[in-house]
PDB file of N, H, CA, C and O in Angstrom:
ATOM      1  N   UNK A   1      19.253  -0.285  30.653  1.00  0.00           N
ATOM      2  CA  UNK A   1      19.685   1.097  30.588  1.00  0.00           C
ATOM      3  C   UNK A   1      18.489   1.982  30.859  1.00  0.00           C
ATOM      4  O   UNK A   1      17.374   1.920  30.342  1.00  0.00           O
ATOM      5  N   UNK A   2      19.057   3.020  31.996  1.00  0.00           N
ATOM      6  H   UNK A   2      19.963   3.070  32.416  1.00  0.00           H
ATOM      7  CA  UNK A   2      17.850   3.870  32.087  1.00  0.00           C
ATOM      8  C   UNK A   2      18.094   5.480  31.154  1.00  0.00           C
ATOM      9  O   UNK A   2      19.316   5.630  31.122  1.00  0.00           O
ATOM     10  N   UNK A   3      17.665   6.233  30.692  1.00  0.00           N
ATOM     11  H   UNK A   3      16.673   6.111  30.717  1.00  0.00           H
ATOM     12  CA  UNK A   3      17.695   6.871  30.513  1.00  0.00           C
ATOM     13  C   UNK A   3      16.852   8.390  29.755  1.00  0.00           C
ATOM     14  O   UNK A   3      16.359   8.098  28.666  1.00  0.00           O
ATOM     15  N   UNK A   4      16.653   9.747  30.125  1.00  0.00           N
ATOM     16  H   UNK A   4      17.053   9.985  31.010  1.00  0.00           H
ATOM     17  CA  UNK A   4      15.939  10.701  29.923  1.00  0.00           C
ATOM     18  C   UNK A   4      16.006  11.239  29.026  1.00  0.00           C
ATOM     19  O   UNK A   4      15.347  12.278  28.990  1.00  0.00           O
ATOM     20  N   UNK A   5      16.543  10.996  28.214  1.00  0.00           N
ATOM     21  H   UNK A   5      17.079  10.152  28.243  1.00  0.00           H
ATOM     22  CA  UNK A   5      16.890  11.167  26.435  1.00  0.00           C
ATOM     23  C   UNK A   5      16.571  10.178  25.639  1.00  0.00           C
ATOM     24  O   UNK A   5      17.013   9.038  25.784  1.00  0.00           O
ATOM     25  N   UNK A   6      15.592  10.612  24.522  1.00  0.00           N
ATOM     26  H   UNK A   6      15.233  11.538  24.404  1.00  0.00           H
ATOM     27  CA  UNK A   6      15.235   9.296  23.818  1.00  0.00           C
ATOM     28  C   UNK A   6      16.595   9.624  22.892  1.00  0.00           C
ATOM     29  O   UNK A   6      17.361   9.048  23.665  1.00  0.00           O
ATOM     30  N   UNK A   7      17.053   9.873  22.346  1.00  0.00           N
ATOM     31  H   UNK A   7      16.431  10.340  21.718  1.00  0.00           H
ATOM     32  CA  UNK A   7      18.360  10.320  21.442  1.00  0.00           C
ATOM     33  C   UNK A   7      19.084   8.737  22.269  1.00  0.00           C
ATOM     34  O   UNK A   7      19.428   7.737  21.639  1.00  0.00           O
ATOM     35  N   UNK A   8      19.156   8.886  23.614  1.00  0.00           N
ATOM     36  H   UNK A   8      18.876   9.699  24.126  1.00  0.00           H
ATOM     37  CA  UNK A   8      20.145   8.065  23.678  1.00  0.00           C
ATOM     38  C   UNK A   8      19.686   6.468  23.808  1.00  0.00           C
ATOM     39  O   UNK A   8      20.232   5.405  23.514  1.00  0.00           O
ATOM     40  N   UNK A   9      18.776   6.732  24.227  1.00  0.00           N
ATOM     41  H   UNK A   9      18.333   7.595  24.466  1.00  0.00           H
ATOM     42  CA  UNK A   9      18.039   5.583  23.628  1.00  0.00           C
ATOM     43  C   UNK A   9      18.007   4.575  22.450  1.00  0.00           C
ATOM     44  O   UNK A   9      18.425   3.418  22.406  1.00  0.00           O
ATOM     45  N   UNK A  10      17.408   5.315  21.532  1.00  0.00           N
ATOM     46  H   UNK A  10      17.068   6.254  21.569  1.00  0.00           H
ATOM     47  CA  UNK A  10      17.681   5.251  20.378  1.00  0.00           C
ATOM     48  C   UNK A  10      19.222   4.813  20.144  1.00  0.00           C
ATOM     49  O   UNK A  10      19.478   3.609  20.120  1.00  0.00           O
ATOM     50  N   UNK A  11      20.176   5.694  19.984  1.00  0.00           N
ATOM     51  H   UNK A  11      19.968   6.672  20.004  1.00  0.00           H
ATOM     52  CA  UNK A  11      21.731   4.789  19.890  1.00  0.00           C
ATOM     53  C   UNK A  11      21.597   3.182  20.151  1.00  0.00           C
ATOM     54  O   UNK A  11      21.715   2.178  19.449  1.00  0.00           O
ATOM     55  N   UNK A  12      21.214   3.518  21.858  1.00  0.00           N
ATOM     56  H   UNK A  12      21.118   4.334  22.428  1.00  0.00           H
ATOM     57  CA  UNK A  12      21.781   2.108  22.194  1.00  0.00           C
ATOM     58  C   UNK A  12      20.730   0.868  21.139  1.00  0.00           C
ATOM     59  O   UNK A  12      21.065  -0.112  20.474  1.00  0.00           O
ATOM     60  N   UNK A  13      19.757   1.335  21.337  1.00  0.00           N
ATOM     61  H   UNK A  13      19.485   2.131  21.877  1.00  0.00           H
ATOM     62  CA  UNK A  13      18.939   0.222  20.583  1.00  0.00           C
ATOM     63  C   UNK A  13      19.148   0.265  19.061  1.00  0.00           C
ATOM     64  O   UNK A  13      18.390  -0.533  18.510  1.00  0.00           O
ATOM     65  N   UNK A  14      19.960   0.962  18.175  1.00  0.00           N
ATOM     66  H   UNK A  14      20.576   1.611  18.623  1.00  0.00           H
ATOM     67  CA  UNK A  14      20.513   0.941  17.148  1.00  0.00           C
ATOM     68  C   UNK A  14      21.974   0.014  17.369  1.00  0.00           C
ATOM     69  O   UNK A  14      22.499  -0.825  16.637  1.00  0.00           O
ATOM     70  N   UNK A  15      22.255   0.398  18.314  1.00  0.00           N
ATOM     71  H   UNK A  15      21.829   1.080  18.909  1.00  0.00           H
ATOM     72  CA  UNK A  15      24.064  -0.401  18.650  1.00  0.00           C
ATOM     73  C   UNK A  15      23.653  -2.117  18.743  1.00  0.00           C
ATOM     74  O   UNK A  15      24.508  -2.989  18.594  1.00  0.00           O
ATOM     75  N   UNK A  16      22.384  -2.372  18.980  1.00  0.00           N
ATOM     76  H   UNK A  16      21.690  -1.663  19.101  1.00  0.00           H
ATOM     77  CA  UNK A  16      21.858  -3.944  19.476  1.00  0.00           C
ATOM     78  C   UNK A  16      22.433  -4.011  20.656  1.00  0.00           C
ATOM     79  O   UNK A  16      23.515  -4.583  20.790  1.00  0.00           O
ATOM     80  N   UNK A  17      21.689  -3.346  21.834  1.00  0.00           N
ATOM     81  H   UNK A  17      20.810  -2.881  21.725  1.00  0.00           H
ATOM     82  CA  UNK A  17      21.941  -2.999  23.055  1.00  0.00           C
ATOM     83  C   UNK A  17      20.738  -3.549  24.070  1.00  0.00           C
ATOM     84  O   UNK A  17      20.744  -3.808  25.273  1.00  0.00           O
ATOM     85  N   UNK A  18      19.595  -3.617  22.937  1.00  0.00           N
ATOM     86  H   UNK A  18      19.590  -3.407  21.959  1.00  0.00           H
ATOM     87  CA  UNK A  18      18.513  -4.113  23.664  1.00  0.00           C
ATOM     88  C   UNK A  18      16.895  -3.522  22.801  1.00  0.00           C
ATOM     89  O   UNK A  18      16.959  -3.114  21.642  1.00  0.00           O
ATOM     90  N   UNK A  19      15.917  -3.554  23.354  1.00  0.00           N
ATOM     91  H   UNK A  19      15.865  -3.886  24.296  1.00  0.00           H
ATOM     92  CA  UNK A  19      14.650  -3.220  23.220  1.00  0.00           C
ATOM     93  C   UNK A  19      14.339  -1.510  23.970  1.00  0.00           C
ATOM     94  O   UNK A  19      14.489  -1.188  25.149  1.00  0.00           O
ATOM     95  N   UNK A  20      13.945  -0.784  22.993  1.00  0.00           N
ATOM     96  H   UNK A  20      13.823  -1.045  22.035  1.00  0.00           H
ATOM     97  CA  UNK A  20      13.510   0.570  23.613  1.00  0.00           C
ATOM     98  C   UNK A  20      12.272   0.502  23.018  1.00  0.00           C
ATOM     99  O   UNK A  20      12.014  -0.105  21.978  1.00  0.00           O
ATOM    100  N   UNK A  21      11.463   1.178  23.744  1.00  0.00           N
ATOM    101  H   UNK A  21      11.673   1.671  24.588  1.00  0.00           H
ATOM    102  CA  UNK A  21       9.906   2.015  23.769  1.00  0.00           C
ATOM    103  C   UNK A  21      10.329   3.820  23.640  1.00  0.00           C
ATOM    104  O   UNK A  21      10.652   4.635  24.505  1.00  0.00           O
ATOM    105  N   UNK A  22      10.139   3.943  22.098  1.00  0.00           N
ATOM    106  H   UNK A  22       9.877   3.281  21.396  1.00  0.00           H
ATOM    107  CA  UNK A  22      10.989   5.436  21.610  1.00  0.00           C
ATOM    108  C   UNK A  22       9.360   5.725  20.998  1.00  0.00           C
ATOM    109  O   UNK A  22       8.473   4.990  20.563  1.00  0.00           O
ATOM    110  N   UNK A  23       9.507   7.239  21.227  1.00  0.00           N
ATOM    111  H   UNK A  23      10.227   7.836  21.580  1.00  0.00           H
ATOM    112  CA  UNK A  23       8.422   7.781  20.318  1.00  0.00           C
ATOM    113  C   UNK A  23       8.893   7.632  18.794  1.00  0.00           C
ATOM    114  O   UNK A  23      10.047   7.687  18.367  1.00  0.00           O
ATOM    115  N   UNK A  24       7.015   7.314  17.674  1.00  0.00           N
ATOM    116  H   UNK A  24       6.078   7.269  18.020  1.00  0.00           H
ATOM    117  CA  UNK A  24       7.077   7.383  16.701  1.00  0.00           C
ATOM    118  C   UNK A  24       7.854   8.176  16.145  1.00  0.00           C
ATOM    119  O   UNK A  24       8.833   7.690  15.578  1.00  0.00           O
ATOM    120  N   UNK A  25       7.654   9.677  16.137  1.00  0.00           N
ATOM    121  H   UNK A  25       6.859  10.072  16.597  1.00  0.00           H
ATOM    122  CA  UNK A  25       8.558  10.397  15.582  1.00  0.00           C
ATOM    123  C   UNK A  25       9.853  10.208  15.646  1.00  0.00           C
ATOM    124  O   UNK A  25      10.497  10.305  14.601  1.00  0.00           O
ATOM    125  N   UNK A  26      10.577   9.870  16.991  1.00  0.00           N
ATOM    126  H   UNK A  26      10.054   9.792  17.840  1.00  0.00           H
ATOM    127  CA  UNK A  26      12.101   9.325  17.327  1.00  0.00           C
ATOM    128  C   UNK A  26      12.376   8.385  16.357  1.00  0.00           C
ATOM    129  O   UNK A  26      13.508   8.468  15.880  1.00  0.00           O
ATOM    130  N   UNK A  27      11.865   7.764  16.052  1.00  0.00           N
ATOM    131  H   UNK A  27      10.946   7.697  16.439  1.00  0.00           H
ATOM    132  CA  UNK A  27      12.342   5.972  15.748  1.00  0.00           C
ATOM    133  C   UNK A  27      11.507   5.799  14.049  1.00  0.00           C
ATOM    134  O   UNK A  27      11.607   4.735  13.438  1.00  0.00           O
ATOM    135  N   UNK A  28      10.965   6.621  13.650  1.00  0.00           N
ATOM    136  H   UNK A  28      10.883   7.485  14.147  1.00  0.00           H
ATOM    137  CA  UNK A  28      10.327   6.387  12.334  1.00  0.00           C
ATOM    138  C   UNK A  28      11.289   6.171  10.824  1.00  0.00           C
ATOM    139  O   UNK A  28      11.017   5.569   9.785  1.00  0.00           O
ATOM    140  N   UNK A  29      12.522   6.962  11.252  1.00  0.00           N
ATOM    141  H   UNK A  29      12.743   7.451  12.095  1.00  0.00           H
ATOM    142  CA  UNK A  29      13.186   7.056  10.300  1.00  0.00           C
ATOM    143  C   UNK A  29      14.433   5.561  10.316  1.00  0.00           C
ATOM    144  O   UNK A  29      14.967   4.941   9.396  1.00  0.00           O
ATOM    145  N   UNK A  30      14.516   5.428  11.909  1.00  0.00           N
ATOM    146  H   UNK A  30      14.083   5.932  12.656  1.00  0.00           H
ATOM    147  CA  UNK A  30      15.623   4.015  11.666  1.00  0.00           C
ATOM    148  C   UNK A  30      14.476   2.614  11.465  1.00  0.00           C
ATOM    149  O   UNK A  30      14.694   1.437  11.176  1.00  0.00           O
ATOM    150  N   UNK A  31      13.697   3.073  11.647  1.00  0.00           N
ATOM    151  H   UNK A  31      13.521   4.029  11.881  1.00  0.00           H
ATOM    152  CA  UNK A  31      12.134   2.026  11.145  1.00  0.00           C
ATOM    153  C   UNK A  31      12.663   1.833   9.719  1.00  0.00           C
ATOM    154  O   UNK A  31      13.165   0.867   9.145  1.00  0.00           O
ATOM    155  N   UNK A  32      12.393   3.015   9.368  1.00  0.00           N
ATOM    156  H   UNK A  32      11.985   3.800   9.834  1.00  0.00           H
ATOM    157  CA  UNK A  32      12.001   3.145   7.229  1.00  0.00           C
ATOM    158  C   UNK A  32      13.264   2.448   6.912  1.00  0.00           C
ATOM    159  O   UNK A  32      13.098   1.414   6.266  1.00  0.00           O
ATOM    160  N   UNK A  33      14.658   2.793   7.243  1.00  0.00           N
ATOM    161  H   UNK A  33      14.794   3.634   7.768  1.00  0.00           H
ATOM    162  CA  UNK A  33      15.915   2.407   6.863  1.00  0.00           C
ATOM    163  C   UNK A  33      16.362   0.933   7.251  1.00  0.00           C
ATOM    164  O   UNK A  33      17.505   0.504   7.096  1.00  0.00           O
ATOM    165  N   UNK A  34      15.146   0.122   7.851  1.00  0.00           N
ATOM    166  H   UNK A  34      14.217   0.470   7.978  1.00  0.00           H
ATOM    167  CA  UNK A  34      15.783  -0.891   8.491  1.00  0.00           C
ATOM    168  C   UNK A  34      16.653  -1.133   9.696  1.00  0.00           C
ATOM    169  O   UNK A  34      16.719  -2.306  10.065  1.00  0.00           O
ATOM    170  N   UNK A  35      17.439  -0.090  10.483  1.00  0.00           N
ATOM    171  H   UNK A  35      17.385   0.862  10.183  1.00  0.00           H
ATOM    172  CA  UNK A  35      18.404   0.188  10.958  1.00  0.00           C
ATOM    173  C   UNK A  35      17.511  -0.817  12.753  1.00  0.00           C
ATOM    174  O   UNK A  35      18.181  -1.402  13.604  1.00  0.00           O
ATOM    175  N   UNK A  36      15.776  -0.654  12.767  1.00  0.00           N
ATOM    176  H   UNK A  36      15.232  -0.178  12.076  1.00  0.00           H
ATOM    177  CA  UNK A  36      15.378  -0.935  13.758  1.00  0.00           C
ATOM    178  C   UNK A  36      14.291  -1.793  12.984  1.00  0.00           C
ATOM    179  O   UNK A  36      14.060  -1.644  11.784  1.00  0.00           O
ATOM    180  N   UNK A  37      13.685  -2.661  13.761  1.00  0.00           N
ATOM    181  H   UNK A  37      13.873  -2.782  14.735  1.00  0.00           H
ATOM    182  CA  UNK A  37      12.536  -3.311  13.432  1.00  0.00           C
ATOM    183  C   UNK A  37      11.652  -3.362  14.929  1.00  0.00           C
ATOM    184  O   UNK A  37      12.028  -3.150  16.081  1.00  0.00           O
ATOM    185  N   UNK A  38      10.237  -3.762  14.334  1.00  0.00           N
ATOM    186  H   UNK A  38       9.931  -3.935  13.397  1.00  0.00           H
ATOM    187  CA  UNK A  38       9.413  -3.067  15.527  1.00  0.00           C
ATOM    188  C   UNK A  38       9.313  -4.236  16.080  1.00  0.00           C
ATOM    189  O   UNK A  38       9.290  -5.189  15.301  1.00  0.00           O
ATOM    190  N   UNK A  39       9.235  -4.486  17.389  1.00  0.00           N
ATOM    191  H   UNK A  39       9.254  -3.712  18.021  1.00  0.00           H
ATOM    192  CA  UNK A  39       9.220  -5.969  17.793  1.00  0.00           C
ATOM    193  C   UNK A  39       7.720  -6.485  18.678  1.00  0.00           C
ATOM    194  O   UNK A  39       7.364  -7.646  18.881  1.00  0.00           O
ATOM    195  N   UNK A  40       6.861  -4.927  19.195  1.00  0.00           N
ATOM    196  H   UNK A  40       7.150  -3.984  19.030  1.00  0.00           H
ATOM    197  CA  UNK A  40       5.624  -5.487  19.450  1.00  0.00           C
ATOM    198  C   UNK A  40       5.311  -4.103  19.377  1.00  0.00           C
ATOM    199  O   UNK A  40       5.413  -3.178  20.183  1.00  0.00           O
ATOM    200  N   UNK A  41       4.698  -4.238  17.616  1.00  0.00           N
ATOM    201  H   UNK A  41       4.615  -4.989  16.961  1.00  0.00           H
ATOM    202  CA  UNK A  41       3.966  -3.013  17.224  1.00  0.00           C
ATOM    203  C   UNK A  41       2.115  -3.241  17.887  1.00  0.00           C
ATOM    204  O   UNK A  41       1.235  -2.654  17.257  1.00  0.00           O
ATOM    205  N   UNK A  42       1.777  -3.965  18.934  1.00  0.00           N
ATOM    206  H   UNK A  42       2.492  -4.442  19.446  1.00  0.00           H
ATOM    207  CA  UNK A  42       0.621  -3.543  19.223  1.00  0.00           C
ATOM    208  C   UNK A  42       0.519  -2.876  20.758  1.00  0.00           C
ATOM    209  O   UNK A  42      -0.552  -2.728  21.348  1.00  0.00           O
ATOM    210  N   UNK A  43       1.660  -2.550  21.226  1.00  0.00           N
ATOM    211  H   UNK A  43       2.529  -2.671  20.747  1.00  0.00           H
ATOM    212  CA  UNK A  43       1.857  -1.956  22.191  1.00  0.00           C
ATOM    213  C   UNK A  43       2.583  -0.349  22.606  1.00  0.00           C
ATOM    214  O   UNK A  43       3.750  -0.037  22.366  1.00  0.00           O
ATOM    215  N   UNK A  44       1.623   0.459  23.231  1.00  0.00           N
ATOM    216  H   UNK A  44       0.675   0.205  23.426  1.00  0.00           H
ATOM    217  CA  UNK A  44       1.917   1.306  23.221  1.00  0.00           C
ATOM    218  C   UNK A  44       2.047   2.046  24.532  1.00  0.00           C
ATOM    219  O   UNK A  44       1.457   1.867  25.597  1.00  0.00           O
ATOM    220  N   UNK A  45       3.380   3.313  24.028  1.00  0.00           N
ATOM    221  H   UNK A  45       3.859   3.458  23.163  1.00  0.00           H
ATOM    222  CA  UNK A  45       3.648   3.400  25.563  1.00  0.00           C
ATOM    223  C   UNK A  45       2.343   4.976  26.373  1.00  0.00           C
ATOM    224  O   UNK A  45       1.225   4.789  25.894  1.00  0.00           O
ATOM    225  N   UNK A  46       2.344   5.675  26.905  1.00  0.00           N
ATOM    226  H   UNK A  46       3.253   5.827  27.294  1.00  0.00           H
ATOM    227  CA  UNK A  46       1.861   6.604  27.619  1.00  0.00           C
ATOM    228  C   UNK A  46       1.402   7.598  26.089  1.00  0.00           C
ATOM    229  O   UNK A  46       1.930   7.878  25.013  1.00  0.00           O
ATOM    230  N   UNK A  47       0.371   7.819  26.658  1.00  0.00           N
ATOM    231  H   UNK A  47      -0.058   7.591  27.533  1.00  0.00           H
ATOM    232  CA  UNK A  47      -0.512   8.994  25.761  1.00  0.00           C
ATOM    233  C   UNK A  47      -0.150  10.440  26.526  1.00  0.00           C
ATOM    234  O   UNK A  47      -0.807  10.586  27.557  1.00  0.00           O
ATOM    235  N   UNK A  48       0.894  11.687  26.174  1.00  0.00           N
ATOM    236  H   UNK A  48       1.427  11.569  25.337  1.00  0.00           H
ATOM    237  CA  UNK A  48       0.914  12.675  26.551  1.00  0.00           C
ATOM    238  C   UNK A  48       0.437  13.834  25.455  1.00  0.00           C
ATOM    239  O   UNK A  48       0.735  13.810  24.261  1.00  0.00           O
ATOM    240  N   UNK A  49      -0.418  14.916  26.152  1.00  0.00           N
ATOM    241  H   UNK A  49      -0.660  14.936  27.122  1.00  0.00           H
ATOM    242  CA  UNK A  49      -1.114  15.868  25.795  1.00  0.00           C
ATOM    243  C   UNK A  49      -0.101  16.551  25.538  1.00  0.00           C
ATOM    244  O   UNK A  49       0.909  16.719  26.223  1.00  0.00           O
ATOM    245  N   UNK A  50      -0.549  17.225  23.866  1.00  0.00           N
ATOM    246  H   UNK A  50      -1.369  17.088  23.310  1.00  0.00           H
ATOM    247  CA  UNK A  50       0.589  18.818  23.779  1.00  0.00           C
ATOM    248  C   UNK A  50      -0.288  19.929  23.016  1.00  0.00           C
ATOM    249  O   UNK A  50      -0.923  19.898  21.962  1.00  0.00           O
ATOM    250  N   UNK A  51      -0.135  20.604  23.671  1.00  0.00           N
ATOM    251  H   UNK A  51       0.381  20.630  24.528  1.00  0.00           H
ATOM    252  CA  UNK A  51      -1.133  21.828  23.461  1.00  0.00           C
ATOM    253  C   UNK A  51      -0.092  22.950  22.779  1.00  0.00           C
ATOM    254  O   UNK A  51       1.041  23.026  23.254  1.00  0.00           O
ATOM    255  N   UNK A  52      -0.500  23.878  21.595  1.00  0.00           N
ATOM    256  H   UNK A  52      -1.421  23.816  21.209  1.00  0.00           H
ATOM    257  CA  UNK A  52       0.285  24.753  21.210  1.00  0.00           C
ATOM    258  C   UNK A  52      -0.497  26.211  21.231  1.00  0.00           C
ATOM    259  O   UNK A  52      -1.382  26.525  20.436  1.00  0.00           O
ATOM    260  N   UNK A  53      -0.004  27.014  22.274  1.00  0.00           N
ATOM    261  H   UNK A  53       0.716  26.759  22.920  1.00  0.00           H
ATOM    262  CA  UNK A  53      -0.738  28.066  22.244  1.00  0.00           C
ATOM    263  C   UNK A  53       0.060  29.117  21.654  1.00  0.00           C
ATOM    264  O   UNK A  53       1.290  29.166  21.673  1.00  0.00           O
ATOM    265  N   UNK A  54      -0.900  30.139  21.013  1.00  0.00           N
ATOM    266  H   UNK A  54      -1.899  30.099  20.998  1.00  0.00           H
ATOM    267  CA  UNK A  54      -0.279  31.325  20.353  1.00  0.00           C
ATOM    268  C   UNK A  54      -0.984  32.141  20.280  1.00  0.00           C
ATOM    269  O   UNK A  54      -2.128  31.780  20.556  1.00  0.00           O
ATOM    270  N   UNK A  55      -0.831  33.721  19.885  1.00  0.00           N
ATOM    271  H   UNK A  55       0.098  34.014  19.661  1.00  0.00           H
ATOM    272  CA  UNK A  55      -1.681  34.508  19.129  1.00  0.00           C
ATOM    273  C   UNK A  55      -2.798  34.336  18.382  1.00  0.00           C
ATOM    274  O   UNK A  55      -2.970  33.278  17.777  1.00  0.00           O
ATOM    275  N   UNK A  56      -3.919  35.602  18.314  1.00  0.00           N
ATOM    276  H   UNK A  56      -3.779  36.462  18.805  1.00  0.00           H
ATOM    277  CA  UNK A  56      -4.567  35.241  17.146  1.00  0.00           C
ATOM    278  C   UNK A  56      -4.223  35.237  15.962  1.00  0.00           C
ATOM    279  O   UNK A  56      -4.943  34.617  15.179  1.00  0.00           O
ATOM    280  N   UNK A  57      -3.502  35.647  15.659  1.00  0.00           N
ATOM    281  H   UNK A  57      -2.918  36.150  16.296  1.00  0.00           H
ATOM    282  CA  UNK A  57      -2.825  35.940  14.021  1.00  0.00           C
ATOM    283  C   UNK A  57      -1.131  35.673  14.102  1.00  0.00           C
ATOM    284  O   UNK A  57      -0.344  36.615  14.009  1.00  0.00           O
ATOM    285  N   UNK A  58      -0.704  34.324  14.279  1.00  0.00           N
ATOM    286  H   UNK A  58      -1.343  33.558  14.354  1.00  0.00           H
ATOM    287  CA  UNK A  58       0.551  33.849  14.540  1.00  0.00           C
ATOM    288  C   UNK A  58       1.842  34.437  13.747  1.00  0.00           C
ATOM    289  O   UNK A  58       3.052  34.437  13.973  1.00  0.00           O
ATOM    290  N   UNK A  59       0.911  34.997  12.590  1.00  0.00           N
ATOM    291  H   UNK A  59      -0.072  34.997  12.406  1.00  0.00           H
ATOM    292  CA  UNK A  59       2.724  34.841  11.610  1.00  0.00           C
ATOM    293  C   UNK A  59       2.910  34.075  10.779  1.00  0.00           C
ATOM    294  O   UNK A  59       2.550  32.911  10.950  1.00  0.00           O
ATOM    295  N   UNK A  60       3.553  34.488   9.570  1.00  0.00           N
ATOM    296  H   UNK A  60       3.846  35.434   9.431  1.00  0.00           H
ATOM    297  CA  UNK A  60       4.279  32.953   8.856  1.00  0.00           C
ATOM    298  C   UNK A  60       4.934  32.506   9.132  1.00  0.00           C
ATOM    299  O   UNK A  60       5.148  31.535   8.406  1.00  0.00           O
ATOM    300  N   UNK A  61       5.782  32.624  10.178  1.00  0.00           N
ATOM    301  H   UNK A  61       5.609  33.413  10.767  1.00  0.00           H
ATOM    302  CA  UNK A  61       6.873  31.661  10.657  1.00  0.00           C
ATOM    303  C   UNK A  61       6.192  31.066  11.406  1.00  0.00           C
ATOM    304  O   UNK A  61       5.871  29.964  10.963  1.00  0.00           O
ATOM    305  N   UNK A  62       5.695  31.367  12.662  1.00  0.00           N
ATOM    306  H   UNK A  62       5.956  32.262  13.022  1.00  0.00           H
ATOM    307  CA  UNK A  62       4.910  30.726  13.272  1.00  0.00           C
ATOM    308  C   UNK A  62       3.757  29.414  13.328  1.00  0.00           C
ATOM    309  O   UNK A  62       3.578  28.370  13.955  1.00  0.00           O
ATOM    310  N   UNK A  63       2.986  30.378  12.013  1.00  0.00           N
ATOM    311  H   UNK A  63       3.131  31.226  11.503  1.00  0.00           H
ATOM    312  CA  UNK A  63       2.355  29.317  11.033  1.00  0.00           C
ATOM    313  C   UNK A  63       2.561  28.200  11.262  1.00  0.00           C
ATOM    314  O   UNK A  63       2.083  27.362  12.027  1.00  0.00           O
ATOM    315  N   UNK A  64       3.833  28.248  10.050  1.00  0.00           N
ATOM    316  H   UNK A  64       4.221  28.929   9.428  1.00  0.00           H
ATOM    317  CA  UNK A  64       4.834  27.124   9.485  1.00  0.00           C
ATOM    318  C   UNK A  64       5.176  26.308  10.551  1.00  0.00           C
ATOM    319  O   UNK A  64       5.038  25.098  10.374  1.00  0.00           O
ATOM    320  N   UNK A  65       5.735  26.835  11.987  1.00  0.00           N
ATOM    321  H   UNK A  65       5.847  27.818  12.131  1.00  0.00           H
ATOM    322  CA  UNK A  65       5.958  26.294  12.824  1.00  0.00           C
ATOM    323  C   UNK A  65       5.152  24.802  13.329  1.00  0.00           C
ATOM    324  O   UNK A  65       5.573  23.662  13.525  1.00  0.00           O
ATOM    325  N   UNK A  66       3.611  25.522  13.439  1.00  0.00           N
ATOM    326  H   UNK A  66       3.269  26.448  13.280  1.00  0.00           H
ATOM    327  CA  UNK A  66       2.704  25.079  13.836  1.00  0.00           C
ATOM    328  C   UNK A  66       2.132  23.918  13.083  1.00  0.00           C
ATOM    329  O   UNK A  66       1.537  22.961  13.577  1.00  0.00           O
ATOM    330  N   UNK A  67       2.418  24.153  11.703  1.00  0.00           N
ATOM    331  H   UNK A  67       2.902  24.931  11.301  1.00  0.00           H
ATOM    332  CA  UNK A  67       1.708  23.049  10.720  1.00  0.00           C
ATOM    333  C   UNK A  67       2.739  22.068  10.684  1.00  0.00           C
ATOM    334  O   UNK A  67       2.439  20.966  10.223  1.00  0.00           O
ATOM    335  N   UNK A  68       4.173  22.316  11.180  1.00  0.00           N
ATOM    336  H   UNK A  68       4.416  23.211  11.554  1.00  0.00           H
ATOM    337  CA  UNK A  68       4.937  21.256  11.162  1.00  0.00           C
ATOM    338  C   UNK A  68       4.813  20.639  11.705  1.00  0.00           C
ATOM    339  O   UNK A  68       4.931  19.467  11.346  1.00  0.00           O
ATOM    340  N   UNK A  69       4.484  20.981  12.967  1.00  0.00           N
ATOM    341  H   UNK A  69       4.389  21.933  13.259  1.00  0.00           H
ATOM    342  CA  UNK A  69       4.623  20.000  14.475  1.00  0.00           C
ATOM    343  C   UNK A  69       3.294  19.014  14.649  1.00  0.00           C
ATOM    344  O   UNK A  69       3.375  17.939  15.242  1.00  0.00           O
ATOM    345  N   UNK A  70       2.177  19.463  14.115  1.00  0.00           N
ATOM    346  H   UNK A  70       2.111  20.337  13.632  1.00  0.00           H
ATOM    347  CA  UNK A  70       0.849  18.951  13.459  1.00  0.00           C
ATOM    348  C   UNK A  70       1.022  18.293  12.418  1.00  0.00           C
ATOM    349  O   UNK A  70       0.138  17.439  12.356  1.00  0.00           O
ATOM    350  N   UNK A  71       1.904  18.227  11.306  1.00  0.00           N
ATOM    351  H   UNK A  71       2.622  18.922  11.356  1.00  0.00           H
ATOM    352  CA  UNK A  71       2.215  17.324  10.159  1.00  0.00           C
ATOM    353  C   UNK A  71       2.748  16.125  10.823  1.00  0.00           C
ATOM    354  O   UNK A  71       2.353  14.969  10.671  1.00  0.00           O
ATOM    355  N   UNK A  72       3.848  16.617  11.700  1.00  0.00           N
ATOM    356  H   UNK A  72       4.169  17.556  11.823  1.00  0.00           H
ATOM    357  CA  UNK A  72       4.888  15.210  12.123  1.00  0.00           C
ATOM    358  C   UNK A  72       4.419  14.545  13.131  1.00  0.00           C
ATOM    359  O   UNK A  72       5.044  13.539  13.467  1.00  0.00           O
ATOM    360  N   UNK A  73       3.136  14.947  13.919  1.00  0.00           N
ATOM    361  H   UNK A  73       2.628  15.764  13.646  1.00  0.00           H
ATOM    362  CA  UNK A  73       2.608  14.170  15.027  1.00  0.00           C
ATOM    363  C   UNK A  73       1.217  13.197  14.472  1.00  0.00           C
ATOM    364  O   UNK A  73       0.255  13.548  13.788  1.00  0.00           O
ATOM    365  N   UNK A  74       1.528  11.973  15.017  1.00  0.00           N
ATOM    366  H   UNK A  74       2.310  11.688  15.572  1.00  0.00           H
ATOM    367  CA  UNK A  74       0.571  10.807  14.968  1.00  0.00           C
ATOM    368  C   UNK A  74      -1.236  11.458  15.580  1.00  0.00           C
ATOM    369  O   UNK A  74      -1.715  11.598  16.706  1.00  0.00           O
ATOM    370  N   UNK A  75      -1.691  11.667  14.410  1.00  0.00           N
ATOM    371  H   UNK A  75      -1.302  11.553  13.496  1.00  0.00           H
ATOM    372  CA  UNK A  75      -3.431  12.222  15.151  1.00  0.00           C
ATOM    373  C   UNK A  75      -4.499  11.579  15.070  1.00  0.00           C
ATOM    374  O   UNK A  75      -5.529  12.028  15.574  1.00  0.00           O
TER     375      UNK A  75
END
């Protein structure tokens, strides 16, 4: 299966459809629940850059925004 959605990804390799290469964040939670098991945790797929630009003085929402997306990403 090819496909441009890790969402759907994910399904199928929850359905026992096969082997996906899903980002950590995607796949961490059917990890914790058992729902997936990792089958070659020493392999990893593409390293992509994400840059978050903003203001000097963002906001509290913004903030918040920002410390989330930095909490939930692998650093």
């Amino acid at each position: 299966m090819v496909a441009n959605d890790g969402r759907a990804l994910l399904a199928a390799a929850q359905r026992g459809l096969g082997i996906a290469m899903l980002p950590e964040v995607l796949a961490r939670d059917s990890i914790d629940t058992g729902r997936l098991i990792r089958v070659l945790p020493n392999t990893h797929g593409p390293v992509r850059e994400l840059r978050l630009l903003f203001a000097r003085d963002p906001g509290q929402r913004l903030r918040a925004l920002i410390d989330f997306i930095v909490s939930a990403l692998p650093i």
